[in-house]
N, C-alpha and C positions, 0 to 999 in steps of 0.2 A: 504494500500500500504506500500511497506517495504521494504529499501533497507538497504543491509550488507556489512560492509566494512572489508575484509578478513584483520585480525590482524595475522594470521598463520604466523609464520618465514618462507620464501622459500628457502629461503641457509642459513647455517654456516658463519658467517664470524667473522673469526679470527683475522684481525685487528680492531686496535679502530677507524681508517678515516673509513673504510667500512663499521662497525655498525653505527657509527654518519648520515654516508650516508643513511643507509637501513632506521633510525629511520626518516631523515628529508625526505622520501620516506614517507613514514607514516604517517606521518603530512599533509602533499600535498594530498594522496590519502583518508582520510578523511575527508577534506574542499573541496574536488573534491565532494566525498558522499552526502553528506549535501546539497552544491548547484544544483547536479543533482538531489536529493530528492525534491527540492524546486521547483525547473523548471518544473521536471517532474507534480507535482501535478495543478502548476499554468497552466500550458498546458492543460491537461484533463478540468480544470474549465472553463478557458477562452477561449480557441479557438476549444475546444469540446464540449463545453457543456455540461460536467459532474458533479458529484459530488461525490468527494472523502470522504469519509466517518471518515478518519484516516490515517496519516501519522505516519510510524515508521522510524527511523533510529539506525541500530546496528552494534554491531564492534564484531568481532569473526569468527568464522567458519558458511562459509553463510549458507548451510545444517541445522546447528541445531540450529544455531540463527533463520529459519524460524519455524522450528516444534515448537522448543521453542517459538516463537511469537505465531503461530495459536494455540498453549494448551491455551495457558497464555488467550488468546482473545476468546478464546471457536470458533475459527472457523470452519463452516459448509465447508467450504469448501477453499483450497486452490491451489491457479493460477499461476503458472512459465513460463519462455519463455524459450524452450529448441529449442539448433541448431543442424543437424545432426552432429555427433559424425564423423571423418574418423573411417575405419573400425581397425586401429591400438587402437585406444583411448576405442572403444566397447569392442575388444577384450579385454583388458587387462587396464583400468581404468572405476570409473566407474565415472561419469557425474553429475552434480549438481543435474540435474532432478531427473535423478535416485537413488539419496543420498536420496532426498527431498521423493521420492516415497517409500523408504524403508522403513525412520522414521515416519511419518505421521503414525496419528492414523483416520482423517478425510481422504474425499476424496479429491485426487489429479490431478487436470488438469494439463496437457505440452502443452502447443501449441508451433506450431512449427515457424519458420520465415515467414514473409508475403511473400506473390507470391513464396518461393520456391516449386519445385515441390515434392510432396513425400514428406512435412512436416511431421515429426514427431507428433502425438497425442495418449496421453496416459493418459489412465483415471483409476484409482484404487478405487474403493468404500471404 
């Protein structure tokens, strides 16, 4: 399991209160990362009954901080949760999944949200 905590700058900001702001932004959505990392695994253990095999947490671009994790870990296969796209965002960007699905050298599962209808599922060997 691996969660990424997008470090990309999303705006320019020209003053020094608005970086100091972007940067203590930054900091929050990293110790957000980490504890949602933690929750999330202790959840699958204990009130799932699962078992997590490995916990990762990374900071970068989430796309290729994943390809990057599954080379690195030799994985056989790797799992995303993809939402449908509005059709503005299909047209003309393309979607983590689809990042995820380009770079991968293994195969790559999407699934889509629970109970929507016409979940997205997209499988590439």
């Amino acid at each position: 399991m691996v969660h990424v905590v997008s470090t990309v700058p999303e705006a320019p900001y020209p003053r020094y209160w608005e970086k100091e702001k972007s940067e203590a932004l930054l900091e929050w959505k990293k110790l957000k990362g980490l504890g949602f990392l933690d929750d999330l695994v202790r959840r699958i253990e204990e009130e799932l009954g699962g078992h997590v095999a490995g916990s990762h947490y990374r900071e970068g671009t989430p796309d290729k901080e994943v390809v990057r994790l599954g080379e690195g870990i030799d994985a056989g296969l790797i799992m995303v949760g993809g939402r449908r796209p509005k059709w503005l965002e299909r047209v003309f960007l393309a979607g983590f999944p689809d990042k995820v699905l380009r770079r991968a050298k293994c195969p790559v599962l999407v699934v889509g949200e629970r109970g929507s209808r016409g979940s997205p599922v997209a499988w590439r060997p």
